[in-house]
N, CA, C and O atoms as CSV, one atom per row, in Angstrom:
chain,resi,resn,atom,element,x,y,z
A,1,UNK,N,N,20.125,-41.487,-66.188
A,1,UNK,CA,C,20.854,-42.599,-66.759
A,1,UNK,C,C,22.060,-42.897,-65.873
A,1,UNK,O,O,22.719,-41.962,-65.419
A,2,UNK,N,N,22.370,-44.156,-65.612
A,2,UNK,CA,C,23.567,-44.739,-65.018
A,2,UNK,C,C,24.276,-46.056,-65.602
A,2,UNK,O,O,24.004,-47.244,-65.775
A,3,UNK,N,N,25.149,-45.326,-65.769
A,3,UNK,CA,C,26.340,-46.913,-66.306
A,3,UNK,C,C,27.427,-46.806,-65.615
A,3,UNK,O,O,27.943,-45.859,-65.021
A,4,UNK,N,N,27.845,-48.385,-65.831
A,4,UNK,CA,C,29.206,-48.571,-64.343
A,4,UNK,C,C,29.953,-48.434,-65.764
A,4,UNK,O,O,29.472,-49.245,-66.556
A,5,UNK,N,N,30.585,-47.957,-66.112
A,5,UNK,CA,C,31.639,-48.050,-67.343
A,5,UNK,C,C,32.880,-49.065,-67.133
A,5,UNK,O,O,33.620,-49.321,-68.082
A,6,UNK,N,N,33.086,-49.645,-65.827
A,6,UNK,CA,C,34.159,-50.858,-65.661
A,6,UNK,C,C,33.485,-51.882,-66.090
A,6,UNK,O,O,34.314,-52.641,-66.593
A,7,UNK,N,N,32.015,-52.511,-66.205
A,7,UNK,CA,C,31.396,-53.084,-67.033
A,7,UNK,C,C,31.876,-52.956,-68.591
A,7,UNK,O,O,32.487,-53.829,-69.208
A,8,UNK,N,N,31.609,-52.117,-68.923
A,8,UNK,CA,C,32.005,-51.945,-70.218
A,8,UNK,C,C,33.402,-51.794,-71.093
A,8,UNK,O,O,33.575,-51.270,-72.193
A,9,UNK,N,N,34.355,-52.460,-70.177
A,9,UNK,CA,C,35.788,-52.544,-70.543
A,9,UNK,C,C,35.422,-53.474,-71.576
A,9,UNK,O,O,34.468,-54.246,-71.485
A,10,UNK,N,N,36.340,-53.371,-72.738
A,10,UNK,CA,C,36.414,-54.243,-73.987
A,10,UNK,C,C,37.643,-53.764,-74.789
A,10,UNK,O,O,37.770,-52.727,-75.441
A,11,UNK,N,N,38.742,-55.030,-74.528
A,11,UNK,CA,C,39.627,-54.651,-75.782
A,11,UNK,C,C,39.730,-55.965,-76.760
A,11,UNK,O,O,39.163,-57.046,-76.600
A,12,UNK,N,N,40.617,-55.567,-77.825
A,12,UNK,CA,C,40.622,-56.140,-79.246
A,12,UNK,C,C,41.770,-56.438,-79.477
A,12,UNK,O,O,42.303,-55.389,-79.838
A,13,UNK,N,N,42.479,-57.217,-79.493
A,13,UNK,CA,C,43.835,-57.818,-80.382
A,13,UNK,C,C,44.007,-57.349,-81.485
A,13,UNK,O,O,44.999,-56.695,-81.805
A,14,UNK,N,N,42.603,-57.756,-82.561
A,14,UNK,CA,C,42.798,-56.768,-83.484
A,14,UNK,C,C,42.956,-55.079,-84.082
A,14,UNK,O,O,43.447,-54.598,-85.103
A,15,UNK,N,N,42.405,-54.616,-83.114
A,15,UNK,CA,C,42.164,-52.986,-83.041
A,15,UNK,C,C,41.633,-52.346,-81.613
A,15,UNK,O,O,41.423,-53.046,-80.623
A,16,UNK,N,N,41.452,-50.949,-81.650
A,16,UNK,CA,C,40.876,-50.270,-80.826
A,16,UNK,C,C,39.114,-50.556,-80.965
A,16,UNK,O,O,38.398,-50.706,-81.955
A,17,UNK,N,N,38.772,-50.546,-79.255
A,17,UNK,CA,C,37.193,-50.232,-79.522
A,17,UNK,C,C,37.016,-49.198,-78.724
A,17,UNK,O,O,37.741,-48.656,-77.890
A,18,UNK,N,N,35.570,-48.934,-79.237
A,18,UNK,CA,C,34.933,-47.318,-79.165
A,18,UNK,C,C,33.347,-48.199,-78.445
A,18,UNK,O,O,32.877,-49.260,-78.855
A,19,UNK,N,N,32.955,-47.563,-77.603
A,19,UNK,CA,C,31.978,-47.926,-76.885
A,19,UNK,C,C,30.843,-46.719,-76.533
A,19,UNK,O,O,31.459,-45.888,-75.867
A,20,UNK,N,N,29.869,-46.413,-76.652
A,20,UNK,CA,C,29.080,-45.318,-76.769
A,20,UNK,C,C,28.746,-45.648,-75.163
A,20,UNK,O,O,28.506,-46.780,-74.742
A,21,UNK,N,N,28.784,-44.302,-74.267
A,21,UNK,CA,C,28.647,-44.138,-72.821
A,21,UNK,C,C,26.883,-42.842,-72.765
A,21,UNK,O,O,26.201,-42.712,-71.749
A,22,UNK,N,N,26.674,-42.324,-73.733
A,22,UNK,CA,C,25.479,-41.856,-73.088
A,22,UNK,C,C,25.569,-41.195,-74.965
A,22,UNK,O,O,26.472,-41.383,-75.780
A,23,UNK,N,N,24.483,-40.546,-75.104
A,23,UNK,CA,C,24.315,-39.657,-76.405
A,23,UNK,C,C,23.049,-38.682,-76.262
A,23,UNK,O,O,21.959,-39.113,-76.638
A,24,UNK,N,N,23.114,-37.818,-75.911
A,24,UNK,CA,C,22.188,-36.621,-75.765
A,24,UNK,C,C,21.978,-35.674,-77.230
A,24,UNK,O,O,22.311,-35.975,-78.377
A,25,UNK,N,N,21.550,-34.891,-76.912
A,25,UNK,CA,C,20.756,-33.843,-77.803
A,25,UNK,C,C,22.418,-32.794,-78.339
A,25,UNK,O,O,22.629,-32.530,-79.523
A,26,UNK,N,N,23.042,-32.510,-77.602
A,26,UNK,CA,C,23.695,-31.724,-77.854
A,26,UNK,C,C,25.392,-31.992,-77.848
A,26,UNK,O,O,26.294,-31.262,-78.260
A,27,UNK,N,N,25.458,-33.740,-77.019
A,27,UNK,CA,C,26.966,-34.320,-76.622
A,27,UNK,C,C,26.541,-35.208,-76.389
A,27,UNK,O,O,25.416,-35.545,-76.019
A,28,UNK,N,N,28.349,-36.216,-76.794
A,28,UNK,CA,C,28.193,-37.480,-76.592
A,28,UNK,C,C,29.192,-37.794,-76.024
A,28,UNK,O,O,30.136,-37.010,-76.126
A,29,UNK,N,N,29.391,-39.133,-75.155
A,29,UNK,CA,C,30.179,-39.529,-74.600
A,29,UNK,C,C,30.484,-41.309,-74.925
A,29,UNK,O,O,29.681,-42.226,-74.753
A,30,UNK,N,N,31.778,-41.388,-75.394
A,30,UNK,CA,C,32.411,-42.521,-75.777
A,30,UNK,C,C,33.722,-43.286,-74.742
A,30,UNK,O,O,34.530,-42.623,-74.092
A,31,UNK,N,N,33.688,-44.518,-74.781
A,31,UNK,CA,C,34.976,-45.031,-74.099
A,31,UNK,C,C,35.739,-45.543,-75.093
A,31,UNK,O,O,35.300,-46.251,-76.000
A,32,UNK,N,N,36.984,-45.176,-74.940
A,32,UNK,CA,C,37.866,-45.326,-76.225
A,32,UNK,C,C,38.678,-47.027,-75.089
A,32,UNK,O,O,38.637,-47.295,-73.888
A,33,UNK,N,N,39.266,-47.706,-76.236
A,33,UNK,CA,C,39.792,-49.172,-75.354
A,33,UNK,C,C,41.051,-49.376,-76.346
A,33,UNK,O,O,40.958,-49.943,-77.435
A,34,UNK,N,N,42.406,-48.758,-75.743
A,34,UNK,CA,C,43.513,-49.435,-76.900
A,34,UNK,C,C,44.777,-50.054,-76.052
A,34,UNK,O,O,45.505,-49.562,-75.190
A,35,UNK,N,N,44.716,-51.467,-76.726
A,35,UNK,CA,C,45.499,-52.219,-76.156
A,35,UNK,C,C,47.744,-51.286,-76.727
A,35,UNK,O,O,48.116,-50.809,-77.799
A,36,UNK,N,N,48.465,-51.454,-75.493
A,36,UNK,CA,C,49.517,-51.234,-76.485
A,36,UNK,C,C,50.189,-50.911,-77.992
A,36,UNK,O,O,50.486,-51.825,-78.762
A,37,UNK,N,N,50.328,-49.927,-78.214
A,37,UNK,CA,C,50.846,-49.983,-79.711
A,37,UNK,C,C,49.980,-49.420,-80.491
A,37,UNK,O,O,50.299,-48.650,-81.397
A,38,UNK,N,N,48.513,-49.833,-80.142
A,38,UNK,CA,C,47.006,-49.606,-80.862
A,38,UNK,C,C,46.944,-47.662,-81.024
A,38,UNK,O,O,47.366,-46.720,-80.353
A,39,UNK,N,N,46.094,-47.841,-82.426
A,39,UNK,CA,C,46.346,-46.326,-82.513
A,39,UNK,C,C,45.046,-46.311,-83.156
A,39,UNK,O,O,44.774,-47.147,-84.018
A,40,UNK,N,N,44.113,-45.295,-82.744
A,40,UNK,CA,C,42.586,-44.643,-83.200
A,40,UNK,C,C,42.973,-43.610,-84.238
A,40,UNK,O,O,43.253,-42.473,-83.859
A,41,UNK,N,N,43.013,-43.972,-85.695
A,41,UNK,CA,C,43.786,-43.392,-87.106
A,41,UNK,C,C,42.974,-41.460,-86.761
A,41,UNK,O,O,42.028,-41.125,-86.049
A,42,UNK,N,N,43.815,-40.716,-87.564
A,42,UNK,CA,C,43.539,-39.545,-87.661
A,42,UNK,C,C,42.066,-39.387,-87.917
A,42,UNK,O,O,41.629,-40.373,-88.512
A,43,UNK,N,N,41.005,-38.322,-87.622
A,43,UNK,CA,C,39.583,-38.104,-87.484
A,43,UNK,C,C,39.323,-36.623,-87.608
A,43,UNK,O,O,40.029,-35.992,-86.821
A,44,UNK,N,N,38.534,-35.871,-88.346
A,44,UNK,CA,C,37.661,-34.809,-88.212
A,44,UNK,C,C,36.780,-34.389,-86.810
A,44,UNK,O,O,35.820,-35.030,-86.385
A,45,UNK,N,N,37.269,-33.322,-86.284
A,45,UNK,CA,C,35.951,-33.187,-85.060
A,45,UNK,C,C,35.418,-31.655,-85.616
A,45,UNK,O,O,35.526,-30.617,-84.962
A,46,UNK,N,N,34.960,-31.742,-86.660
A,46,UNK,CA,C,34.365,-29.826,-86.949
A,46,UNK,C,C,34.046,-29.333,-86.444
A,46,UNK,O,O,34.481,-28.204,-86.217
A,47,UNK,N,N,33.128,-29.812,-85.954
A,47,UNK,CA,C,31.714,-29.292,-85.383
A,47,UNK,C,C,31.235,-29.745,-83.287
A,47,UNK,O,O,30.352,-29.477,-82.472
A,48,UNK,N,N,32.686,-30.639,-83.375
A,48,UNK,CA,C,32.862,-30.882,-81.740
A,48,UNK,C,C,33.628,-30.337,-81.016
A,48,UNK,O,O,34.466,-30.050,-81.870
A,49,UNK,N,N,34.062,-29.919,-80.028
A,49,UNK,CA,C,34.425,-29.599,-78.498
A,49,UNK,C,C,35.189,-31.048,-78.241
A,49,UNK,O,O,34.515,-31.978,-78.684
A,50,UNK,N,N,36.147,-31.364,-77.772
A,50,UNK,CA,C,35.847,-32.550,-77.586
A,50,UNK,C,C,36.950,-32.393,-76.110
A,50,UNK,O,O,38.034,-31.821,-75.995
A,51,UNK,N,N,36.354,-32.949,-75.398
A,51,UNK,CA,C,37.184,-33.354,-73.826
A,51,UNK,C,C,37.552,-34.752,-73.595
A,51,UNK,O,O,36.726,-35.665,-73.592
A,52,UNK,N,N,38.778,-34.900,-73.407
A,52,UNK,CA,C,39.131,-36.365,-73.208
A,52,UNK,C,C,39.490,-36.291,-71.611
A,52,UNK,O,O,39.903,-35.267,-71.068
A,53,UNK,N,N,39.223,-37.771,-70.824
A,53,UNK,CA,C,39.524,-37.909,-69.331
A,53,UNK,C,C,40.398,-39.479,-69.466
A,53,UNK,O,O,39.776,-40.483,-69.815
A,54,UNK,N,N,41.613,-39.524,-69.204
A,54,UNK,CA,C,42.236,-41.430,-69.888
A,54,UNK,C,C,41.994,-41.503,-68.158
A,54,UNK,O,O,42.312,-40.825,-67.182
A,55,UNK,N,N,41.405,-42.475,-68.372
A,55,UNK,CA,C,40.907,-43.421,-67.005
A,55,UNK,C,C,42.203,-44.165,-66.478
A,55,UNK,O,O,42.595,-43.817,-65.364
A,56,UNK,N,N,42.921,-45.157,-67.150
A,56,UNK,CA,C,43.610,-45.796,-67.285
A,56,UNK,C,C,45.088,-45.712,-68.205
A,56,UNK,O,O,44.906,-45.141,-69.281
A,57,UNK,N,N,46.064,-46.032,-68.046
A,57,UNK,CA,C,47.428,-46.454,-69.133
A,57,UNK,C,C,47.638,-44.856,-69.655
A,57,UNK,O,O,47.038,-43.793,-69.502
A,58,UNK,N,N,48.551,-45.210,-70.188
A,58,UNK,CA,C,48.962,-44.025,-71.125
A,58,UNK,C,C,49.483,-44.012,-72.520
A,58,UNK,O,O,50.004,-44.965,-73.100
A,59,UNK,N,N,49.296,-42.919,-72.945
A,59,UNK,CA,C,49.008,-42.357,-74.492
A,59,UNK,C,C,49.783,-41.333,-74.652
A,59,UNK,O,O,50.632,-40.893,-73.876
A,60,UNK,N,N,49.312,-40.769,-76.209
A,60,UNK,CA,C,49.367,-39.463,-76.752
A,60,UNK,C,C,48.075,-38.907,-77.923
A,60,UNK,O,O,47.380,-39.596,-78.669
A,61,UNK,N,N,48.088,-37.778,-77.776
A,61,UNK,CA,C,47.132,-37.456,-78.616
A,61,UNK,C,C,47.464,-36.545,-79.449
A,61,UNK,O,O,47.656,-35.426,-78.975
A,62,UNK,N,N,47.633,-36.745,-80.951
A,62,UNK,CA,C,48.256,-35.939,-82.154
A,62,UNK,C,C,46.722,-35.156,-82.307
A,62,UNK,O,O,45.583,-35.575,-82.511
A,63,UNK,N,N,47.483,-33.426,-82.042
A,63,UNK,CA,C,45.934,-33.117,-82.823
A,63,UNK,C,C,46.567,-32.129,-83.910
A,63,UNK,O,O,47.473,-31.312,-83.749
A,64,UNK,N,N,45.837,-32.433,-85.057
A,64,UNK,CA,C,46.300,-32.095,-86.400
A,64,UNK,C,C,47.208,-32.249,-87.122
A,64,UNK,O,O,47.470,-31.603,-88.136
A,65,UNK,N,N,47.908,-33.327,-86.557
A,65,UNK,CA,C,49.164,-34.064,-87.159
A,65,UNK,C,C,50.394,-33.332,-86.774
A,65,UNK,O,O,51.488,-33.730,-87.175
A,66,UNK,N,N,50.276,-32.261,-86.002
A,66,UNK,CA,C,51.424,-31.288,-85.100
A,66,UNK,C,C,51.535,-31.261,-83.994
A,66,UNK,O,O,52.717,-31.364,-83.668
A,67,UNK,N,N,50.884,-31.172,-83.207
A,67,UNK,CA,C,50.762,-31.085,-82.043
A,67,UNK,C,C,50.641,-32.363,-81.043
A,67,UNK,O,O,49.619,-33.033,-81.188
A,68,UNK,N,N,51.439,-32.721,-80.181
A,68,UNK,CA,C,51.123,-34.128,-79.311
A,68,UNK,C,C,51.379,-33.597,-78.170
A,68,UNK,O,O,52.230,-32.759,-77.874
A,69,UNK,N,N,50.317,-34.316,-77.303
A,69,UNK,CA,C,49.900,-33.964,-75.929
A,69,UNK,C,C,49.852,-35.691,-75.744
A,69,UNK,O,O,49.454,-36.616,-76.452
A,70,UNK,N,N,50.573,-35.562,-74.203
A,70,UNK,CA,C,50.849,-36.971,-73.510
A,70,UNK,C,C,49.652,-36.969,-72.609
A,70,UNK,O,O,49.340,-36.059,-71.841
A,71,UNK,N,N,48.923,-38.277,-72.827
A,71,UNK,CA,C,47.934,-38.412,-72.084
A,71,UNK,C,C,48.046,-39.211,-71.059
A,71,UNK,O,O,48.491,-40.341,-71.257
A,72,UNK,N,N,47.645,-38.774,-69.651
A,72,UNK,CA,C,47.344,-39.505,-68.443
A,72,UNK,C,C,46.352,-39.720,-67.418
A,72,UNK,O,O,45.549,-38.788,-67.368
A,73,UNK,N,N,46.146,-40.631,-66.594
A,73,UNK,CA,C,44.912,-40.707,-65.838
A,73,UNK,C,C,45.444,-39.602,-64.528
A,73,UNK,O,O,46.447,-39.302,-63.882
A,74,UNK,N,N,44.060,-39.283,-64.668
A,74,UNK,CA,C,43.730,-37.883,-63.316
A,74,UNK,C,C,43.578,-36.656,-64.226
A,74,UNK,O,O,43.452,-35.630,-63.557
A,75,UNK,N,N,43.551,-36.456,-65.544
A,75,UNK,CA,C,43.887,-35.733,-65.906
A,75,UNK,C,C,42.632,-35.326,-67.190
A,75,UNK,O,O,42.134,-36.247,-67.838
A,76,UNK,N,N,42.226,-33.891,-67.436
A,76,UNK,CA,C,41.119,-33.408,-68.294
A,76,UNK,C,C,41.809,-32.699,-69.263
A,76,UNK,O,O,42.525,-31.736,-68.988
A,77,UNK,N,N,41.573,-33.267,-70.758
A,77,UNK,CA,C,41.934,-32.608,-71.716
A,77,UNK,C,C,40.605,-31.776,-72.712
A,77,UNK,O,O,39.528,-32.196,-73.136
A,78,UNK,N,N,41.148,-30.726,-72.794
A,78,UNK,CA,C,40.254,-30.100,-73.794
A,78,UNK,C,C,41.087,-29.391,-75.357
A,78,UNK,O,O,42.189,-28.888,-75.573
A,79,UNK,N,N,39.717,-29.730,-76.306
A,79,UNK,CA,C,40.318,-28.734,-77.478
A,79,UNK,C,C,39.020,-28.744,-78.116
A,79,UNK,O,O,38.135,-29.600,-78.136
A,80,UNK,N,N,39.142,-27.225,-78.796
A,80,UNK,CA,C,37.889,-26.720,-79.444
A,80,UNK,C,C,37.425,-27.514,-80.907
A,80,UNK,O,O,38.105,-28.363,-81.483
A,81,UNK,N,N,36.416,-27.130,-81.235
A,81,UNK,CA,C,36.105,-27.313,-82.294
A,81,UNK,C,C,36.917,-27.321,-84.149
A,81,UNK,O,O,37.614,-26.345,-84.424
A,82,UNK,N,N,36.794,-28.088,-84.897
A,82,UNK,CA,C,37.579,-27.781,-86.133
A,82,UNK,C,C,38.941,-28.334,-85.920
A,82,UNK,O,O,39.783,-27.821,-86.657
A,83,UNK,N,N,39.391,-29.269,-85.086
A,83,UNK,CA,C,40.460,-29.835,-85.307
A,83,UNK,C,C,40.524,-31.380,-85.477
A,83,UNK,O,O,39.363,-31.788,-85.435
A,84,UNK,N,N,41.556,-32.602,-85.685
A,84,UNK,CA,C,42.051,-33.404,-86.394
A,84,UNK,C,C,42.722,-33.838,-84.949
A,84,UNK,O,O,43.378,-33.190,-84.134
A,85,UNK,N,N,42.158,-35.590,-84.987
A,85,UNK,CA,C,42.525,-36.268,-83.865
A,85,UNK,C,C,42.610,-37.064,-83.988
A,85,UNK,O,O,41.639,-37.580,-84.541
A,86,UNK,N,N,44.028,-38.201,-83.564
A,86,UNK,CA,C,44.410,-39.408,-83.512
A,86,UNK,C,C,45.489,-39.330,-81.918
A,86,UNK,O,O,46.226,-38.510,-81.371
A,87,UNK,N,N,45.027,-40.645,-81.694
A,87,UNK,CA,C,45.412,-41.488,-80.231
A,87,UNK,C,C,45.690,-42.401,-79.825
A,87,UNK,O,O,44.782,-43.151,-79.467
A,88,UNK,N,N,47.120,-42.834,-79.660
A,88,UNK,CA,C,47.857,-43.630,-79.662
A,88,UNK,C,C,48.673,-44.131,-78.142
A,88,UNK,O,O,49.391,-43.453,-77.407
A,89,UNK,N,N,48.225,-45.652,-78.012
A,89,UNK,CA,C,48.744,-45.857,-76.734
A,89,UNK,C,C,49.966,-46.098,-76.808
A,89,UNK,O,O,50.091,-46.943,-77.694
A,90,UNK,N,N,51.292,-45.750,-76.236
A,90,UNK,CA,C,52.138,-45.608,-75.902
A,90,UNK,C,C,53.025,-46.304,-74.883
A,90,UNK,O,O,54.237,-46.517,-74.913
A,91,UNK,N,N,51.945,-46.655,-73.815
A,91,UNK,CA,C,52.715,-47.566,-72.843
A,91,UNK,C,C,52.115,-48.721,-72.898
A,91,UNK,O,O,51.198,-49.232,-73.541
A,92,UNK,N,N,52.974,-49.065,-71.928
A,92,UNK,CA,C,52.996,-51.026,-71.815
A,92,UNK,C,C,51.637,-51.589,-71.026
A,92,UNK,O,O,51.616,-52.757,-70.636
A,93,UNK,N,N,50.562,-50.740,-70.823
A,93,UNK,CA,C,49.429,-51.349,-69.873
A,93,UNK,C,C,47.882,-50.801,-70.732
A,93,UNK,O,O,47.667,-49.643,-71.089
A,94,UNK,N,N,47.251,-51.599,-70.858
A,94,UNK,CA,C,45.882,-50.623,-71.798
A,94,UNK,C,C,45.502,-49.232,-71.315
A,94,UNK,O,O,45.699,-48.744,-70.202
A,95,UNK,N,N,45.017,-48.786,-72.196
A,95,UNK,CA,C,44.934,-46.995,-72.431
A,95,UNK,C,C,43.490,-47.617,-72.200
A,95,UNK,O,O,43.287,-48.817,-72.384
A,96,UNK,N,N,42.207,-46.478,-71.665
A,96,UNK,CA,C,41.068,-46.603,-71.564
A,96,UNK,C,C,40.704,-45.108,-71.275
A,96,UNK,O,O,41.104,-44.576,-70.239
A,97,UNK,N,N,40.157,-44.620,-71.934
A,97,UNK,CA,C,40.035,-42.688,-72.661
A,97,UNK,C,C,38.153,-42.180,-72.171
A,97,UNK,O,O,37.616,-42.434,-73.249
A,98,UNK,N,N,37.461,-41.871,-71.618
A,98,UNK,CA,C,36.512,-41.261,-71.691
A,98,UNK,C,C,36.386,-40.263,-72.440
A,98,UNK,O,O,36.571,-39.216,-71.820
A,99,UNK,N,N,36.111,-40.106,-73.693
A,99,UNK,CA,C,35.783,-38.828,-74.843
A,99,UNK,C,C,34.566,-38.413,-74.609
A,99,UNK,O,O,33.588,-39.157,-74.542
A,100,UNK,N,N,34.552,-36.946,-74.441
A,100,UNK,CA,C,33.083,-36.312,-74.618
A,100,UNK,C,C,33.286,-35.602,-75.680
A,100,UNK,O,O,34.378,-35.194,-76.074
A,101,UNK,N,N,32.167,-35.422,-76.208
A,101,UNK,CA,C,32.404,-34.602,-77.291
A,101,UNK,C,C,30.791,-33.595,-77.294
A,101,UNK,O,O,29.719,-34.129,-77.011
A,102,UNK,N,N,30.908,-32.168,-77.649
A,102,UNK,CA,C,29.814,-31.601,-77.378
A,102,UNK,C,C,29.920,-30.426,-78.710
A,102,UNK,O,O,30.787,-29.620,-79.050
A,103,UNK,N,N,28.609,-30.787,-79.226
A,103,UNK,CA,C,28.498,-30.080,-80.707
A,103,UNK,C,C,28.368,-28.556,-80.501
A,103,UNK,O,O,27.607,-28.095,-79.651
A,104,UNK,N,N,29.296,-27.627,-81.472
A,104,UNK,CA,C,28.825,-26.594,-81.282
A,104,UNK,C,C,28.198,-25.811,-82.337
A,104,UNK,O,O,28.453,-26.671,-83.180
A,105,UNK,N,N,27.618,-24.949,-82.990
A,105,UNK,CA,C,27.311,-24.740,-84.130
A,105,UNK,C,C,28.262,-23.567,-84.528
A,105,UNK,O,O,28.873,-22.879,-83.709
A,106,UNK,N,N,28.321,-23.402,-86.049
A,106,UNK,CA,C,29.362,-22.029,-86.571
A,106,UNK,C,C,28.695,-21.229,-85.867
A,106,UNK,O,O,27.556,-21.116,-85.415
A,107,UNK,N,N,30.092,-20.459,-85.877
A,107,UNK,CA,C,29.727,-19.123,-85.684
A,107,UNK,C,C,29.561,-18.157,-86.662
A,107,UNK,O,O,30.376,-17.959,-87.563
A,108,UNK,N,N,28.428,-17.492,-86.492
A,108,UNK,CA,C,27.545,-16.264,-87.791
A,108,UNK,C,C,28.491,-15.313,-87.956
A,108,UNK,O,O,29.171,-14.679,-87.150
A,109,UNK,N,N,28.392,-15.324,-89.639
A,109,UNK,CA,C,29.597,-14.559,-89.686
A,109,UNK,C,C,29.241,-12.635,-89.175
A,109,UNK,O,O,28.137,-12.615,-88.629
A,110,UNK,N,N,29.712,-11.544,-89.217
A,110,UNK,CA,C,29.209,-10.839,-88.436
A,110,UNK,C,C,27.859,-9.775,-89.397
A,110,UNK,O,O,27.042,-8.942,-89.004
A,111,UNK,N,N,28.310,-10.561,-91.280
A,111,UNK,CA,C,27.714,-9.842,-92.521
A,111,UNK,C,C,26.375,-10.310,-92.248
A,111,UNK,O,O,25.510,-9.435,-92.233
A,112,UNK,N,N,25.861,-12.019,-91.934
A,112,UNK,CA,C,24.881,-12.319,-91.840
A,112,UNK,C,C,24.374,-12.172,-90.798
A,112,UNK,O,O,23.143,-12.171,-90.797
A,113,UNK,N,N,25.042,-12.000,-89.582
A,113,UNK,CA,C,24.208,-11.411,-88.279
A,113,UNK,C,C,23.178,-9.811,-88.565
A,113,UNK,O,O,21.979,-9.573,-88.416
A,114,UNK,N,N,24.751,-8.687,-89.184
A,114,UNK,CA,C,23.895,-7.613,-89.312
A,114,UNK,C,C,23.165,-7.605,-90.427
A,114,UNK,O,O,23.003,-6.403,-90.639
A,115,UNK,N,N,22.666,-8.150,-91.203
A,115,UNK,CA,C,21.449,-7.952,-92.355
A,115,UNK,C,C,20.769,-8.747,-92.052
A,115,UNK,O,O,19.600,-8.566,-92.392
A,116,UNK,N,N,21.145,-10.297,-91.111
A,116,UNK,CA,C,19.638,-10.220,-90.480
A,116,UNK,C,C,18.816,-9.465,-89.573
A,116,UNK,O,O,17.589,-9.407,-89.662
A,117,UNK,N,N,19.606,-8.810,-88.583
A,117,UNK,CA,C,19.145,-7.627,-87.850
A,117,UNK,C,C,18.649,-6.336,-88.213
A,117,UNK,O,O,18.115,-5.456,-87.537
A,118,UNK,N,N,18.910,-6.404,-89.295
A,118,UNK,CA,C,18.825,-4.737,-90.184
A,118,UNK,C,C,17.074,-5.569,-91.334
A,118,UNK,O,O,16.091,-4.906,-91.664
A,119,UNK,N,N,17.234,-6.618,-91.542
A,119,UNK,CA,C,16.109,-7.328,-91.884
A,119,UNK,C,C,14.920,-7.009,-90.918
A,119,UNK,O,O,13.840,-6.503,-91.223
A,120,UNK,N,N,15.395,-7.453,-89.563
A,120,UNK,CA,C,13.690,-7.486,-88.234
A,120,UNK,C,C,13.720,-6.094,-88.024
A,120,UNK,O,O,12.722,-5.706,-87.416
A,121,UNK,N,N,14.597,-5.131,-88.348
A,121,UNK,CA,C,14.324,-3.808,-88.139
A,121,UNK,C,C,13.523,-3.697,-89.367
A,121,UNK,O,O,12.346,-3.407,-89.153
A,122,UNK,N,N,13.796,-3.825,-90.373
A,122,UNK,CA,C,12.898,-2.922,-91.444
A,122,UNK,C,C,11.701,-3.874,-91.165
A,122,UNK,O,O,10.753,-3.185,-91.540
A,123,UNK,N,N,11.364,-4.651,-90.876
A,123,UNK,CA,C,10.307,-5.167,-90.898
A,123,UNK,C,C,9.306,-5.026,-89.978
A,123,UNK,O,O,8.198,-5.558,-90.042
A,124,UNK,N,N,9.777,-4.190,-88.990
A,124,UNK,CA,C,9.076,-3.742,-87.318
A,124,UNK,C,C,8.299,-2.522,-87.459
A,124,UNK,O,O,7.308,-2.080,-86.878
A,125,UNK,N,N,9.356,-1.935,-88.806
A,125,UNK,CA,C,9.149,-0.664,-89.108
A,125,UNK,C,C,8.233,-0.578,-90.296
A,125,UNK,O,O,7.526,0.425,-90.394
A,126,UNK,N,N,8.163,-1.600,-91.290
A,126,UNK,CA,C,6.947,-1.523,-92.031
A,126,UNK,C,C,5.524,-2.078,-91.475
A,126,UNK,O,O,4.488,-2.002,-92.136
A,127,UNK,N,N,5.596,-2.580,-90.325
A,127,UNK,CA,C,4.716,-3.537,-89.647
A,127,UNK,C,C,4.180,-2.230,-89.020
A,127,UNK,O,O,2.956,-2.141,-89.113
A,128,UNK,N,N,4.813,-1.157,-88.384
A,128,UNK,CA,C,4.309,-0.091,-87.567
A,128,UNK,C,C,3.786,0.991,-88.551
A,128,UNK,O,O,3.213,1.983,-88.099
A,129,UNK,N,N,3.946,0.847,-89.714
A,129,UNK,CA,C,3.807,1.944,-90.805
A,129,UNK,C,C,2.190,1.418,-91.385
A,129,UNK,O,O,1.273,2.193,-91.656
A,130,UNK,N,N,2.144,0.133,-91.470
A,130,UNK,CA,C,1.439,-0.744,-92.301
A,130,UNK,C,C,0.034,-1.665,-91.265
A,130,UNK,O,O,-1.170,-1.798,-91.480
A,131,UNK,N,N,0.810,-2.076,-90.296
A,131,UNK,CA,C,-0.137,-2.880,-89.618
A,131,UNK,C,C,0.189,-4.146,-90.134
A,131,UNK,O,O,0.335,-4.219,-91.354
A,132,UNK,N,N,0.392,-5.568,-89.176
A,132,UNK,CA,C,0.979,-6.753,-89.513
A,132,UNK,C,C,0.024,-7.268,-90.763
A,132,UNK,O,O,0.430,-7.941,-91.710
A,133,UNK,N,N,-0.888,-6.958,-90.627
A,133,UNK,CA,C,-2.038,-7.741,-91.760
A,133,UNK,C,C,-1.840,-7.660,-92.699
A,133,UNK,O,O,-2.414,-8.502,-93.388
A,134,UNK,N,N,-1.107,-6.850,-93.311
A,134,UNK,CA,C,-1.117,-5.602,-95.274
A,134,UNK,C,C,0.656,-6.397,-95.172
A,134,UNK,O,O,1.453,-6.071,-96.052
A,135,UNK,N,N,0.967,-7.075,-94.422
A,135,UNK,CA,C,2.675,-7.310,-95.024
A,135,UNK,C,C,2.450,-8.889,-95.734
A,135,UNK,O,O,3.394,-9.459,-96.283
């Protein structure tokens, strides 16, 4: 797949736009477009990774309503999974954001890891006692 993403510049007087740049099996990639002032309201990422790259202008990015990180071009932001994101342009020239975002799944807690493991053990072991056929 190839896209010129300067093609796909689009901003709004009325609001921010969000532009879908590729969507795979496991991550996706969005172009965020906010004119001055414009702010992408607070958001859930649970279950995402999410890496931001601002192409263009500058920002900030509130994550979890505490934390602000100043966003600029040349520059790769990362934050894990399970946090709270809003992004707000800040300066006087449009903000233009490449978001990836890449799903990760929970992590097993360590009760259901070992009783499922303690599960394929007893079961290897009645299988060797028994023969797979009689289970």
């Amino acid at each position: 797949m190839h896209k010129n993403m300067k093609e796909m510049e689009q901003y709004s007087d009325d609001q921010f736009v969000v532009k879908g740049v590729y969507k795979g099996e496991q991550s996706e990639a969005v172009l965020l477009f906010l004119l001055p002032g414009q702010e992408m309201p607070s958001h859930p990422h649970e279950r995402f990774e999410v890496v931001l790259t601002p192409r263009t202008g500058t920002g900030v990015m509130i994550v979890d309503d505490s934390k602000e990180v100043a966003l600029a071009p040349e520059t790769l932001y990362y934050e894990p999974a399970g946090h709270t994101f809003r992004i707000k342009n800040t300066g006087d020239s449009p903000l233009q954001v490449l978001i990836t975002l890449v799903r990760v799944e929970p992590a097993a807690s360590p009760l259901s890891t070992s009783s499922s493991a303690e599960g394929q053990v007893q079961q290897r072991r009645a299988e060797d006692r028994l023969g797979p056929s009689r289970l």
